[in-house]
PQR file with spaces between the fields and no chain letter, atoms N, CA, C, O and H, PARSE charges and radii, in Angstrom:
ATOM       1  N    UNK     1     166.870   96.344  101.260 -0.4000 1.5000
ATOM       2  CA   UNK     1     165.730   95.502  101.547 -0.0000 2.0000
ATOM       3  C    UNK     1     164.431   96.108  101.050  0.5500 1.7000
ATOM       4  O    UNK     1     163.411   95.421  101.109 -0.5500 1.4000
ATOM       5  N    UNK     2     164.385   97.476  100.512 -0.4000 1.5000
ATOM       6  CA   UNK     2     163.066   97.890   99.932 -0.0000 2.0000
ATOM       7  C    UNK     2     162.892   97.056   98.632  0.5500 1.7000
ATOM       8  O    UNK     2     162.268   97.869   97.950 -0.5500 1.4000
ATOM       9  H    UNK     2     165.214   98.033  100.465  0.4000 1.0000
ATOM      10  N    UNK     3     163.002   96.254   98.066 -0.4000 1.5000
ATOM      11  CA   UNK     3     162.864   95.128   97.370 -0.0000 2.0000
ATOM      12  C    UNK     3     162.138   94.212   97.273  0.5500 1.7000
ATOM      13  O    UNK     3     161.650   93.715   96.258 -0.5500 1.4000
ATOM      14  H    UNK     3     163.509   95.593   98.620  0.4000 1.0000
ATOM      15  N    UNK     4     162.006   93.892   98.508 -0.4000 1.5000
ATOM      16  CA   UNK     4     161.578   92.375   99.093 -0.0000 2.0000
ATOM      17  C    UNK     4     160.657   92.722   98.787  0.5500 1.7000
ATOM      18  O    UNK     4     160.173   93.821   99.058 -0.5500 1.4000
ATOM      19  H    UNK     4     162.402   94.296   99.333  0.4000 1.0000
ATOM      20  N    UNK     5     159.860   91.285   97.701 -0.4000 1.5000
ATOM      21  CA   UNK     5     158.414   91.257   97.838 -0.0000 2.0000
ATOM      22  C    UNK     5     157.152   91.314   98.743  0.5500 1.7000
ATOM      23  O    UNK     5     156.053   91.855   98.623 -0.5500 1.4000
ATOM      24  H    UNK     5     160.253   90.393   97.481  0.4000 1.0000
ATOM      25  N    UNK     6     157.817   90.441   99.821 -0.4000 1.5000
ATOM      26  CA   UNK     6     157.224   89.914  101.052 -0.0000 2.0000
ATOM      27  C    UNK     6     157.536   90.836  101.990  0.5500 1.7000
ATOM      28  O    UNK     6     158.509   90.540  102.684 -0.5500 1.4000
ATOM      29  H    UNK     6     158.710   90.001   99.918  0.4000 1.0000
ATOM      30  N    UNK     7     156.992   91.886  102.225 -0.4000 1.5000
ATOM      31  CA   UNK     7     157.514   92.876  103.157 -0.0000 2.0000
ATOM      32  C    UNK     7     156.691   92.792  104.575  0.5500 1.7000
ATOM      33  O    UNK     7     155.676   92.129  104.359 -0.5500 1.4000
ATOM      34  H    UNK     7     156.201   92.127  101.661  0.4000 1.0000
ATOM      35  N    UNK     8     156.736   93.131  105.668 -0.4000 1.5000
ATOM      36  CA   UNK     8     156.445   92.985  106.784 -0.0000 2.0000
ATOM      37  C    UNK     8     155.651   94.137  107.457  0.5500 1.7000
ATOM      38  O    UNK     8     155.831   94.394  108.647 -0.5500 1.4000
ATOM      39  H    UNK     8     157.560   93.670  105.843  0.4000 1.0000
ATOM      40  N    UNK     9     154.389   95.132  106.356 -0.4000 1.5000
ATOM      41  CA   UNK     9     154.332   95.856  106.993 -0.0000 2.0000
ATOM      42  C    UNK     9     152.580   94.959  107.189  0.5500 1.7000
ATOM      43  O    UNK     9     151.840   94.675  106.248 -0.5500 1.4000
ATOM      44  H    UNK     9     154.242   94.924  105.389  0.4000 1.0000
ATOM      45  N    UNK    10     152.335   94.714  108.510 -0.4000 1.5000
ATOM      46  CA   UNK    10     151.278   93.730  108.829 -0.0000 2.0000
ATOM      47  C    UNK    10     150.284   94.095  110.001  0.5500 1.7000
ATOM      48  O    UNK    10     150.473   93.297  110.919 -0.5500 1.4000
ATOM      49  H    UNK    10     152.936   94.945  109.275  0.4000 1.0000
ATOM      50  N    UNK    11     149.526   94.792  110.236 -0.4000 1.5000
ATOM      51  CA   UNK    11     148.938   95.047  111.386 -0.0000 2.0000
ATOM      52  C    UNK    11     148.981   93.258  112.339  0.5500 1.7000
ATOM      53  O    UNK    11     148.839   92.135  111.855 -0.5500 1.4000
ATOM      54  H    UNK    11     149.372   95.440  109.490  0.4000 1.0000
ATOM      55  N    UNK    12     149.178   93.585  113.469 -0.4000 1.5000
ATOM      56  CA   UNK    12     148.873   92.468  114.290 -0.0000 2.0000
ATOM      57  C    UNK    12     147.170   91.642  114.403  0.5500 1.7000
ATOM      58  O    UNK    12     146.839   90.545  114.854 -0.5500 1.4000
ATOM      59  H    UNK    12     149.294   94.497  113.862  0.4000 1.0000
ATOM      60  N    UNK    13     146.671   92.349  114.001 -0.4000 1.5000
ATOM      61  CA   UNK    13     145.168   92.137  114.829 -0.0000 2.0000
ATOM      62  C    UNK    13     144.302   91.290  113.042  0.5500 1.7000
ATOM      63  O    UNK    13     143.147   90.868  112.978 -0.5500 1.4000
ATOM      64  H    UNK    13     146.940   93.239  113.635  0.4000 1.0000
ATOM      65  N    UNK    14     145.340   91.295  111.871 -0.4000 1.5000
ATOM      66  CA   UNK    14     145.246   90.618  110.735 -0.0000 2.0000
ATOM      67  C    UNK    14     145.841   89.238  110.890  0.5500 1.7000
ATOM      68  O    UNK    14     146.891   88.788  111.348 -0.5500 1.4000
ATOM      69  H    UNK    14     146.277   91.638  111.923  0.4000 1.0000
ATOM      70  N    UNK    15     144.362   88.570  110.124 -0.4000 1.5000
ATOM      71  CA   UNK    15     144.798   87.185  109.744 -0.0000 2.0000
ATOM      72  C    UNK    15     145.939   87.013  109.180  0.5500 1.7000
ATOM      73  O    UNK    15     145.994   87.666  108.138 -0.5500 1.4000
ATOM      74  H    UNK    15     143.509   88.936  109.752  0.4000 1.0000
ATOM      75  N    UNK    16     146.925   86.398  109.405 -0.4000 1.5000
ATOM      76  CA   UNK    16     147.877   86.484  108.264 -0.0000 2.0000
ATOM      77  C    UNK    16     147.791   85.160  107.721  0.5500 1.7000
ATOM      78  O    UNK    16     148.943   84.775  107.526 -0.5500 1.4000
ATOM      79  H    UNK    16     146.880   85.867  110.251  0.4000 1.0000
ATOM      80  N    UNK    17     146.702   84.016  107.286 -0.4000 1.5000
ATOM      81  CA   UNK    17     146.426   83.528  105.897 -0.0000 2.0000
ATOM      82  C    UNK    17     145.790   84.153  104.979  0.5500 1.7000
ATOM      83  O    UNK    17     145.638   83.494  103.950 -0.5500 1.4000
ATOM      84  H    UNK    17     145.766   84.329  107.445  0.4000 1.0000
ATOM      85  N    UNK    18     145.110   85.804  104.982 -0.4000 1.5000
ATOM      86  CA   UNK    18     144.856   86.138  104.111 -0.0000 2.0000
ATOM      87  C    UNK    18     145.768   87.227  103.225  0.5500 1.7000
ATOM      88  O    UNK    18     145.434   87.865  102.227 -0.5500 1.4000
ATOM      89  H    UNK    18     145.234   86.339  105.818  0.4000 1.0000
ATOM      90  N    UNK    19     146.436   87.217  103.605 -0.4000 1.5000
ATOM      91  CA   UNK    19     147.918   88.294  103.475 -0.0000 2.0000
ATOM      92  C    UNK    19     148.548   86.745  102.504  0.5500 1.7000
ATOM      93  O    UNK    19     148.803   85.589  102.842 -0.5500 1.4000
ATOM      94  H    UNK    19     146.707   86.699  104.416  0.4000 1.0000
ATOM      95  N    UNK    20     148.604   87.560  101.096 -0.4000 1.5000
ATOM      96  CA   UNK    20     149.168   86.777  100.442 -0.0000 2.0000
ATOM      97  C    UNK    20     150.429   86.412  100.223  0.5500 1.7000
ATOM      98  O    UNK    20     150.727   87.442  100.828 -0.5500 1.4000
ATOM      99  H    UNK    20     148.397   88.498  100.821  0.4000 1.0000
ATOM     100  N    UNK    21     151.777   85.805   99.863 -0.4000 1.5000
ATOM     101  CA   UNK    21     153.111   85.754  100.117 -0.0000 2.0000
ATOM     102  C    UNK    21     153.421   85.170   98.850  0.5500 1.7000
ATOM     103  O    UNK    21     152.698   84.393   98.227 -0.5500 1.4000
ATOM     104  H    UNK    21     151.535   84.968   99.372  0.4000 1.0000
ATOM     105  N    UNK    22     154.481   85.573   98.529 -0.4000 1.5000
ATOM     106  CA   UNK    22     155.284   85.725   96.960 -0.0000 2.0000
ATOM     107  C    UNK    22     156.374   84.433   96.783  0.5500 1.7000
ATOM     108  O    UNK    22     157.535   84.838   96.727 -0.5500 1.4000
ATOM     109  H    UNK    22     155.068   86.204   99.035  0.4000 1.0000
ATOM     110  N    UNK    23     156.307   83.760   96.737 -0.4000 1.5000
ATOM     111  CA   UNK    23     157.324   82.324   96.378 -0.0000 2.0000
ATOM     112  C    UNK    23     157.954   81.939   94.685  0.5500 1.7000
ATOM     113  O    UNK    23     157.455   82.330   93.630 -0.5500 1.4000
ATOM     114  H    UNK    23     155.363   83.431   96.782  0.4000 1.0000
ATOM     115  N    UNK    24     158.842   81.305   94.810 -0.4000 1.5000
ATOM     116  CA   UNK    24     159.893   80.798   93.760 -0.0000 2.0000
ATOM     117  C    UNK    24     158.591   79.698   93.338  0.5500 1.7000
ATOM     118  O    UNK    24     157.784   79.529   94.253 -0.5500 1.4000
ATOM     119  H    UNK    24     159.247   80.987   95.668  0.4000 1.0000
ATOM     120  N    UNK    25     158.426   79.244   92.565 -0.4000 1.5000
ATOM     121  CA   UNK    25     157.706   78.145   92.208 -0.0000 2.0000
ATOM     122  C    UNK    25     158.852   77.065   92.008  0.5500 1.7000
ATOM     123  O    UNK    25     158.513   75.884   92.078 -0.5500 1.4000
ATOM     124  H    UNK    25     159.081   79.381   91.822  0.4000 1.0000
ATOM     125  N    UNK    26     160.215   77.385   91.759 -0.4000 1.5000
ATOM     126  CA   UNK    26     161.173   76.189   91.309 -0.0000 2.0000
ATOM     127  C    UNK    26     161.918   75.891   92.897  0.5500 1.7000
ATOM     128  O    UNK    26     162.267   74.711   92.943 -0.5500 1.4000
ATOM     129  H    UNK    26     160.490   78.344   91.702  0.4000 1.0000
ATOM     130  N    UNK    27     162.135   76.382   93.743 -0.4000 1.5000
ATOM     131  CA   UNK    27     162.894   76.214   94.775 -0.0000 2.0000
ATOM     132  C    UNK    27     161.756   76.178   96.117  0.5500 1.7000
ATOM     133  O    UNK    27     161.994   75.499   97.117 -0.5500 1.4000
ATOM     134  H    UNK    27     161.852   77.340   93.706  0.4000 1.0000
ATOM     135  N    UNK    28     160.720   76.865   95.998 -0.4000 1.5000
ATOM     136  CA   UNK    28     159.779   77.430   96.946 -0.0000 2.0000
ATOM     137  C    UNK    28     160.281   78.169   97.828  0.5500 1.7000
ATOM     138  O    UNK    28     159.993   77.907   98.995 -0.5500 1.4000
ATOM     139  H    UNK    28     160.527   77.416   95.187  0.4000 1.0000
ATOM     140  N    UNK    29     161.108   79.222   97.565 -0.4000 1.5000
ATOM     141  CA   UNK    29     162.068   80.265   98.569 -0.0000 2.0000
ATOM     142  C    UNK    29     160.708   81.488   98.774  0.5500 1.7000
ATOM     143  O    UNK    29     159.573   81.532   98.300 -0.5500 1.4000
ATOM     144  H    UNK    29     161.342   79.436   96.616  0.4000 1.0000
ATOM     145  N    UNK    30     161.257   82.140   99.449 -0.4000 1.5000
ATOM     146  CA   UNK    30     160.114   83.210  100.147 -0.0000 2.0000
ATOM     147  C    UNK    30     160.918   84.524   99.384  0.5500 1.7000
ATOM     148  O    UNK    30     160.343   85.516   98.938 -0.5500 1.4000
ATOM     149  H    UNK    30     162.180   82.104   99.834  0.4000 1.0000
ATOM     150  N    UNK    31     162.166   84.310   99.356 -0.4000 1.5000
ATOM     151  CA   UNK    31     163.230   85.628   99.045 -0.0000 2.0000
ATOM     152  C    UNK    31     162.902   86.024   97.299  0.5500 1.7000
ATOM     153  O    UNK    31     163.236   85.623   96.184 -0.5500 1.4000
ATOM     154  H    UNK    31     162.633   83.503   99.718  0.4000 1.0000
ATOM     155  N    UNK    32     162.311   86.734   97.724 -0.4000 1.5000
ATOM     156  CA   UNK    32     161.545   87.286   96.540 -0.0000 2.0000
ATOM     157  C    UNK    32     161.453   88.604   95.736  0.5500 1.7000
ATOM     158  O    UNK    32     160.568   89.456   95.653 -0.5500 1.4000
ATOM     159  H    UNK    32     162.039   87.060   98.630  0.4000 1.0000
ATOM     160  N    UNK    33     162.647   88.479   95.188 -0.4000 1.5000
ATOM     161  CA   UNK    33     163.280   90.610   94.950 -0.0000 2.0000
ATOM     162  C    UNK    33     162.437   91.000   93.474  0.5500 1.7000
ATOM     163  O    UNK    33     162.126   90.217   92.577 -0.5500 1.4000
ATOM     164  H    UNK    33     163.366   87.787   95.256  0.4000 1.0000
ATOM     165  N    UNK    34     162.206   92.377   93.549 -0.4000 1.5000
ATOM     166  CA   UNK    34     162.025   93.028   92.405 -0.0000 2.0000
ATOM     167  C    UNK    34     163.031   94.109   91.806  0.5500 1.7000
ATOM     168  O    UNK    34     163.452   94.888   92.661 -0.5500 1.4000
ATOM     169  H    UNK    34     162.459   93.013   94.278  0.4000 1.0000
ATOM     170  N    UNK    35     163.422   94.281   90.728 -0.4000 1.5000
ATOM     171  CA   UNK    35     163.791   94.493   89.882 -0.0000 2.0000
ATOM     172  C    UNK    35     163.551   96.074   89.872  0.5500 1.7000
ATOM     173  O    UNK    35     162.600   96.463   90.551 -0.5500 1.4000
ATOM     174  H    UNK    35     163.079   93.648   90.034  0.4000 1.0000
ATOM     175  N    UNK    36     164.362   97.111   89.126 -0.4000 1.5000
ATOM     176  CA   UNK    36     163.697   98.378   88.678 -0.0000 2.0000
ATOM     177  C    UNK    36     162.777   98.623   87.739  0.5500 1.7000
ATOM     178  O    UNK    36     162.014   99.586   87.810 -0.5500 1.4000
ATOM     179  H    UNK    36     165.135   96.795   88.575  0.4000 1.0000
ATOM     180  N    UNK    37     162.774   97.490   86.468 -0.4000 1.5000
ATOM     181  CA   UNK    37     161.778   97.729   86.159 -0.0000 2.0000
ATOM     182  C    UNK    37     160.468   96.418   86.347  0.5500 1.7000
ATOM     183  O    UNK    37     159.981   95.690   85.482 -0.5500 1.4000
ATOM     184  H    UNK    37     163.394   96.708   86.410  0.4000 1.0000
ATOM     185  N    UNK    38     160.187   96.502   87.808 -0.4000 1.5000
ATOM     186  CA   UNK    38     159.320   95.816   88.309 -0.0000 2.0000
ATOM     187  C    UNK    38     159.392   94.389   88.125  0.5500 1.7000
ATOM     188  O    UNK    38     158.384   93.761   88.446 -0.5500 1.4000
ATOM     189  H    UNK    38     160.582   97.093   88.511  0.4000 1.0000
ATOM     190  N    UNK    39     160.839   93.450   87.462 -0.4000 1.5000
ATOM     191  CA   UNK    39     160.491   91.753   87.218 -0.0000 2.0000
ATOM     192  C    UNK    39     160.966   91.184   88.869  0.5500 1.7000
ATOM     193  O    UNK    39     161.925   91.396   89.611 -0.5500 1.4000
ATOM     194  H    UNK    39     161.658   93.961   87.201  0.4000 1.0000
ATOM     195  N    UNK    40     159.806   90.423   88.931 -0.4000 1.5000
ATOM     196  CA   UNK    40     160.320   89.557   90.363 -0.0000 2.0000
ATOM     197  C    UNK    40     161.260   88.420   89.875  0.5500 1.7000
ATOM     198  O    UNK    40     161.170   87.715   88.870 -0.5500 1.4000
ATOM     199  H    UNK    40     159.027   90.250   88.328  0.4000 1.0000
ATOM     200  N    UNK    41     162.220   88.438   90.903 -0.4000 1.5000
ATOM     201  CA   UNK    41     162.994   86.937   90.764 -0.0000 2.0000
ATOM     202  C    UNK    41     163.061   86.547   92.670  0.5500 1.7000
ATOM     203  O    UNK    41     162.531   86.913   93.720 -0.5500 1.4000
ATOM     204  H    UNK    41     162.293   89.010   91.719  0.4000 1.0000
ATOM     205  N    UNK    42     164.071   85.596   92.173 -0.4000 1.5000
ATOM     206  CA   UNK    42     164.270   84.323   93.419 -0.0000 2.0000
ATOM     207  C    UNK    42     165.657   85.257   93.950  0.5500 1.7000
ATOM     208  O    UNK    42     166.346   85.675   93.020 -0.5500 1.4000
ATOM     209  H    UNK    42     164.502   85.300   91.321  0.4000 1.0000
ATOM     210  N    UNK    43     165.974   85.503   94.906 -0.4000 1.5000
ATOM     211  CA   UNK    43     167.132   85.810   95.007 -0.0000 2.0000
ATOM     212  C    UNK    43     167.888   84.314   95.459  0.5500 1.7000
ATOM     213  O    UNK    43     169.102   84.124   95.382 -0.5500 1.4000
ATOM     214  H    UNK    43     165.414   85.164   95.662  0.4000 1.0000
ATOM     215  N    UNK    44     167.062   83.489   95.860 -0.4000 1.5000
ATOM     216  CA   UNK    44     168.276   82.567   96.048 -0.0000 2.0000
ATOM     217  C    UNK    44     168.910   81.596   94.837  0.5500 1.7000
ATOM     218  O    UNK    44     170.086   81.260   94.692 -0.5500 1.4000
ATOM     219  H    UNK    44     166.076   83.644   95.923  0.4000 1.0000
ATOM     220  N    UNK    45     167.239   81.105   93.656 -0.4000 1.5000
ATOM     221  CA   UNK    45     168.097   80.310   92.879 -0.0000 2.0000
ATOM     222  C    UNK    45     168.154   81.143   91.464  0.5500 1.7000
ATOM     223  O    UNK    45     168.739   80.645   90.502 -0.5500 1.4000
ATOM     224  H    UNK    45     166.284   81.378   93.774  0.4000 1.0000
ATOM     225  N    UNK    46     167.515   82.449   91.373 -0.4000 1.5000
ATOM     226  CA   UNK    46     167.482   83.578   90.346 -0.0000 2.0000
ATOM     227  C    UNK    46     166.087   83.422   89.543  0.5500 1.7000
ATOM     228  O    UNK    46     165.607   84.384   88.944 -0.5500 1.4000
ATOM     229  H    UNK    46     167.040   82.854   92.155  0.4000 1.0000
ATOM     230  N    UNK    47     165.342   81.902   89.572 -0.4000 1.5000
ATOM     231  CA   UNK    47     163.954   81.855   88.549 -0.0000 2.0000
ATOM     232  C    UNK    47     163.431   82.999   88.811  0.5500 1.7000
ATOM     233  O    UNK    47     163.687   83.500   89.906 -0.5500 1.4000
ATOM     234  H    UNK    47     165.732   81.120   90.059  0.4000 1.0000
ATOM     235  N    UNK    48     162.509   83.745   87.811 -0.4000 1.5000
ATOM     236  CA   UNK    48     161.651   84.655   87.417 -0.0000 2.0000
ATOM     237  C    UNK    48     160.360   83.887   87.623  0.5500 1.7000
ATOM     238  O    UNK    48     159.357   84.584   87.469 -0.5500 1.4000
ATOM     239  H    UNK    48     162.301   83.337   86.922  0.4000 1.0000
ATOM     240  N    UNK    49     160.123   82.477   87.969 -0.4000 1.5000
ATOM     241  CA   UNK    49     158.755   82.104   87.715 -0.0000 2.0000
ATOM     242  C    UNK    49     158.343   82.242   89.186  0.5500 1.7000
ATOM     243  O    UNK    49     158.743   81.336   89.916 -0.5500 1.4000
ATOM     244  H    UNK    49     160.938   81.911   88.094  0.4000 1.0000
ATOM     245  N    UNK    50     157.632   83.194   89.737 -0.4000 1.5000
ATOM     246  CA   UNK    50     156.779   83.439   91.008 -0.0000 2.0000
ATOM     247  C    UNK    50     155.398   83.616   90.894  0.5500 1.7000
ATOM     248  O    UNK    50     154.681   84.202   90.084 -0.5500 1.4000
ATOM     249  H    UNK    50     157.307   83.931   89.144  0.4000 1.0000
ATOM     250  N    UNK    51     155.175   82.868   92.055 -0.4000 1.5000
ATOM     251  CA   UNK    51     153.849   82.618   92.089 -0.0000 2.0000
ATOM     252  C    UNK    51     153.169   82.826   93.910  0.5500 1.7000
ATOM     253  O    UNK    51     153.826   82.689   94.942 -0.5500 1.4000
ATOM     254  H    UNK    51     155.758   82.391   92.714  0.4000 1.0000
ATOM     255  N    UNK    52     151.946   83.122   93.808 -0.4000 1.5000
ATOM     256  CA   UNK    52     151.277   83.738   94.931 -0.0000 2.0000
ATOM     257  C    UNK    52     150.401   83.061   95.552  0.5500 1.7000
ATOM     258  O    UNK    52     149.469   82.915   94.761 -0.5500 1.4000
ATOM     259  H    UNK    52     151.413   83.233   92.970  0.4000 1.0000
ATOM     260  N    UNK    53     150.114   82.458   96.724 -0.4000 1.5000
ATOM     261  CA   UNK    53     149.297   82.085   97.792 -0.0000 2.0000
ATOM     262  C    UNK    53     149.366   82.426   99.073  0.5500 1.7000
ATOM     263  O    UNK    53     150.345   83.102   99.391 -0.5500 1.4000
ATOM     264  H    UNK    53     150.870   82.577   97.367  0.4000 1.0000
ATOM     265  N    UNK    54     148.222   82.009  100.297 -0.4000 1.5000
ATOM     266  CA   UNK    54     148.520   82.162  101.219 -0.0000 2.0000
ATOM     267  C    UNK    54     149.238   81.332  101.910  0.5500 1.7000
ATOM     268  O    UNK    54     149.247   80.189  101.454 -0.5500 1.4000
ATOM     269  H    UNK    54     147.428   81.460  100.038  0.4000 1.0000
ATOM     270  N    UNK    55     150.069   81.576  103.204 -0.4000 1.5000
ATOM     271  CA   UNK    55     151.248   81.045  103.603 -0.0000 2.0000
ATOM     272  C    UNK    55     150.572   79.627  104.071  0.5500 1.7000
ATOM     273  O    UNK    55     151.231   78.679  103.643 -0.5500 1.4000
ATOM     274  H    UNK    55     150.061   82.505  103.575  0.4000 1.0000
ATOM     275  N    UNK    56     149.730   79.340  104.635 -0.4000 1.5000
ATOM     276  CA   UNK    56     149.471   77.781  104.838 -0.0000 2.0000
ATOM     277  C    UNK    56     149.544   76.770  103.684  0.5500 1.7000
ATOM     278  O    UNK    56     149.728   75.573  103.906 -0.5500 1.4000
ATOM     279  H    UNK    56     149.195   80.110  104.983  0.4000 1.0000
ATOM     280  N    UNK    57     149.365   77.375  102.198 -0.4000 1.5000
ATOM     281  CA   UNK    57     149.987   76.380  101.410 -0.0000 2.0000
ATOM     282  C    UNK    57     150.921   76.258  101.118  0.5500 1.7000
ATOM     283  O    UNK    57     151.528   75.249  100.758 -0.5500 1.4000
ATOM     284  H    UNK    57     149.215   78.347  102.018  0.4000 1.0000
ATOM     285  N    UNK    58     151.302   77.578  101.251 -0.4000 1.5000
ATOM     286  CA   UNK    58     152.810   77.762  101.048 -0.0000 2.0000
ATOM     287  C    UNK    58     153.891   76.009  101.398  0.5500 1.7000
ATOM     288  O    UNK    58     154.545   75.132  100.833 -0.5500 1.4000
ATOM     289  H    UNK    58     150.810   78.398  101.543  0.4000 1.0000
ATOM     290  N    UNK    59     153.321   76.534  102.908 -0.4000 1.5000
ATOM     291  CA   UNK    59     153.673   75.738  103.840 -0.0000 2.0000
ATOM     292  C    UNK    59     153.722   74.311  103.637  0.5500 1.7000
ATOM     293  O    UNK    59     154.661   73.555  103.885 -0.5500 1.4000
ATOM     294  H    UNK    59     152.790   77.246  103.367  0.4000 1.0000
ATOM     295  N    UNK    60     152.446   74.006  103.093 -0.4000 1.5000
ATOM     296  CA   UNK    60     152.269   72.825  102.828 -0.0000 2.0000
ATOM     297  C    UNK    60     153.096   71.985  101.388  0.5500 1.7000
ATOM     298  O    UNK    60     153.247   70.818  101.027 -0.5500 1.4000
ATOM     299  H    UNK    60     151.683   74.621  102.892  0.4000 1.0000
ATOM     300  N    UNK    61     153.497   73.384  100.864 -0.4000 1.5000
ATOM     301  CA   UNK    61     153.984   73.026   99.426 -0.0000 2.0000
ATOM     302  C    UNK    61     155.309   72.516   99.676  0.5500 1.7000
ATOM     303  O    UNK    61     155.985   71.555   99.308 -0.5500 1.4000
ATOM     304  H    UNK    61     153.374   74.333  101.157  0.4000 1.0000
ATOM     305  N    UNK    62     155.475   73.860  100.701 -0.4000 1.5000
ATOM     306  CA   UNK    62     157.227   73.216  101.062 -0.0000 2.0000
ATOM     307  C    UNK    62     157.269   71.802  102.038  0.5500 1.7000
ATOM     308  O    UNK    62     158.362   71.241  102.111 -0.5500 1.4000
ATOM     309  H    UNK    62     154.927   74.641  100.999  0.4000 1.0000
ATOM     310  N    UNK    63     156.364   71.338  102.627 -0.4000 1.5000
ATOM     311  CA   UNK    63     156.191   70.237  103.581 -0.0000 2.0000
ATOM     312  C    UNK    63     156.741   68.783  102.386  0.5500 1.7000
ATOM     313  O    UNK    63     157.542   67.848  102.386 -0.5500 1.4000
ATOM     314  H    UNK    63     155.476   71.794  102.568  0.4000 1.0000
ATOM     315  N    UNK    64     155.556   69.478  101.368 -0.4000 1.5000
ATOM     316  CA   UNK    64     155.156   68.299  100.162 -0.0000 2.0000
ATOM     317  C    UNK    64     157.183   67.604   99.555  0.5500 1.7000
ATOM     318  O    UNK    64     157.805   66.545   99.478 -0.5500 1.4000
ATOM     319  H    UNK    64     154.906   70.238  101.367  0.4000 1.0000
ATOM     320  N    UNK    65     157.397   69.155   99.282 -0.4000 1.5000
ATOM     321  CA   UNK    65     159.200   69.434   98.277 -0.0000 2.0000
ATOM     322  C    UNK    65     160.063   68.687   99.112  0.5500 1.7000
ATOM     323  O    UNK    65     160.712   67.716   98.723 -0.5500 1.4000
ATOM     324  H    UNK    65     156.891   70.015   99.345  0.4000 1.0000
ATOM     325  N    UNK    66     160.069   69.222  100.457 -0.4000 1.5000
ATOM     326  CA   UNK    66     161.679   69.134  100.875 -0.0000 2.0000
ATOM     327  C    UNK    66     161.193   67.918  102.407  0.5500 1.7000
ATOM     328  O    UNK    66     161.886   67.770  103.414 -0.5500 1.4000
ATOM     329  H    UNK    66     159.542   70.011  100.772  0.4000 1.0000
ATOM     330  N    UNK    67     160.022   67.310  102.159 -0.4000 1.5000
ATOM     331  CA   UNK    67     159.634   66.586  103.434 -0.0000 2.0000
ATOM     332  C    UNK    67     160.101   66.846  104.457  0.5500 1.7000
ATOM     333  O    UNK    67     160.589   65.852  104.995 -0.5500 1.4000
ATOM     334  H    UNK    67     159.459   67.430  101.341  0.4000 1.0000
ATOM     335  N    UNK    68     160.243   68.241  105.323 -0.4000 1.5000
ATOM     336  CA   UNK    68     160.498   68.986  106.343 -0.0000 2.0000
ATOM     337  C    UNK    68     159.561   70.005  106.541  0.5500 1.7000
ATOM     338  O    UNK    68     159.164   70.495  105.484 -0.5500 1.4000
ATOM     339  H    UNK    68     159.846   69.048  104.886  0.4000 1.0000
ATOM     340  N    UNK    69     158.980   70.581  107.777 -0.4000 1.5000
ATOM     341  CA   UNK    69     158.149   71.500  107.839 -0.0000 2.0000
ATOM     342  C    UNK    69     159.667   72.931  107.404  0.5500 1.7000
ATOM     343  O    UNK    69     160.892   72.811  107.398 -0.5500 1.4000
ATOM     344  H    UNK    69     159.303   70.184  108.636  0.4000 1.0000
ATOM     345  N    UNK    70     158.796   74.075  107.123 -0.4000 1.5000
ATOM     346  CA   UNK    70     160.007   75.256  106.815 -0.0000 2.0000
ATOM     347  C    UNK    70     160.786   75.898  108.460  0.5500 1.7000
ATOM     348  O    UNK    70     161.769   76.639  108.495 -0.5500 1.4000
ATOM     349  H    UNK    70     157.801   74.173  107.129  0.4000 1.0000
ATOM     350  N    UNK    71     160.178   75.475  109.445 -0.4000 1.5000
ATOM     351  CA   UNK    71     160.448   75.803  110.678 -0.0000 2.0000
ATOM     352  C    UNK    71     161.682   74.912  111.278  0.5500 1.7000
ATOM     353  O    UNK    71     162.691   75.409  111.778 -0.5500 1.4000
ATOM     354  H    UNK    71     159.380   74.874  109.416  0.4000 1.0000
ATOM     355  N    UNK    72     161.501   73.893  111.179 -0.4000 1.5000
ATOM     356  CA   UNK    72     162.317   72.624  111.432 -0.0000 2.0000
ATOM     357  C    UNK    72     163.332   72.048  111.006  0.5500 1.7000
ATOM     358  O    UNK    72     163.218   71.254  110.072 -0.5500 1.4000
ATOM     359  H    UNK    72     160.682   73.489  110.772  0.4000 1.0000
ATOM     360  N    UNK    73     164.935   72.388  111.762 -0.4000 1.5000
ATOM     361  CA   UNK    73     166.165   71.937  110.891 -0.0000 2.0000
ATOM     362  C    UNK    73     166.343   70.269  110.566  0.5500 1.7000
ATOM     363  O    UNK    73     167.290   69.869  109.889 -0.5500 1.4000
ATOM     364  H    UNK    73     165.028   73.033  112.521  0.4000 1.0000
């Protein structure tokens, strides 16, 4: 798991919309691995195309994709 883009080291007492988060642009997955020599991919659908915002658009992006909030089965 030292990989993961999106790692969790976060003080509590931080906004976390300004804490930026690493996404698939083709799937909008969060699972976001790097490589040894530093290329990010998707671990779930493998794209290389990642892209960076804060998690409320995130959110909203995935709301927009899969018309489900990401919380909600």
């Amino acid at each position: 798991m030292q990989n993961l883009k999106n790692n969790c080291n976060i003080e509590s007492n931080e906004n976390y919309n300004d804490i930026p988060v690493y996404y698939c642009s083709h799937c909008l997955s969060l699972n976001i691995m790097i490589l040894d020599d530093n290329t990010d991919y998707c671990d779930n659908c493998g794209s290389t195309d990642i892209e960076s915002t804060d998690i409320l658009t995130w959110e909203k992006l995935y709301k927009e994709k899969y018309k489900k909030d990401f919380n909600k089965e």
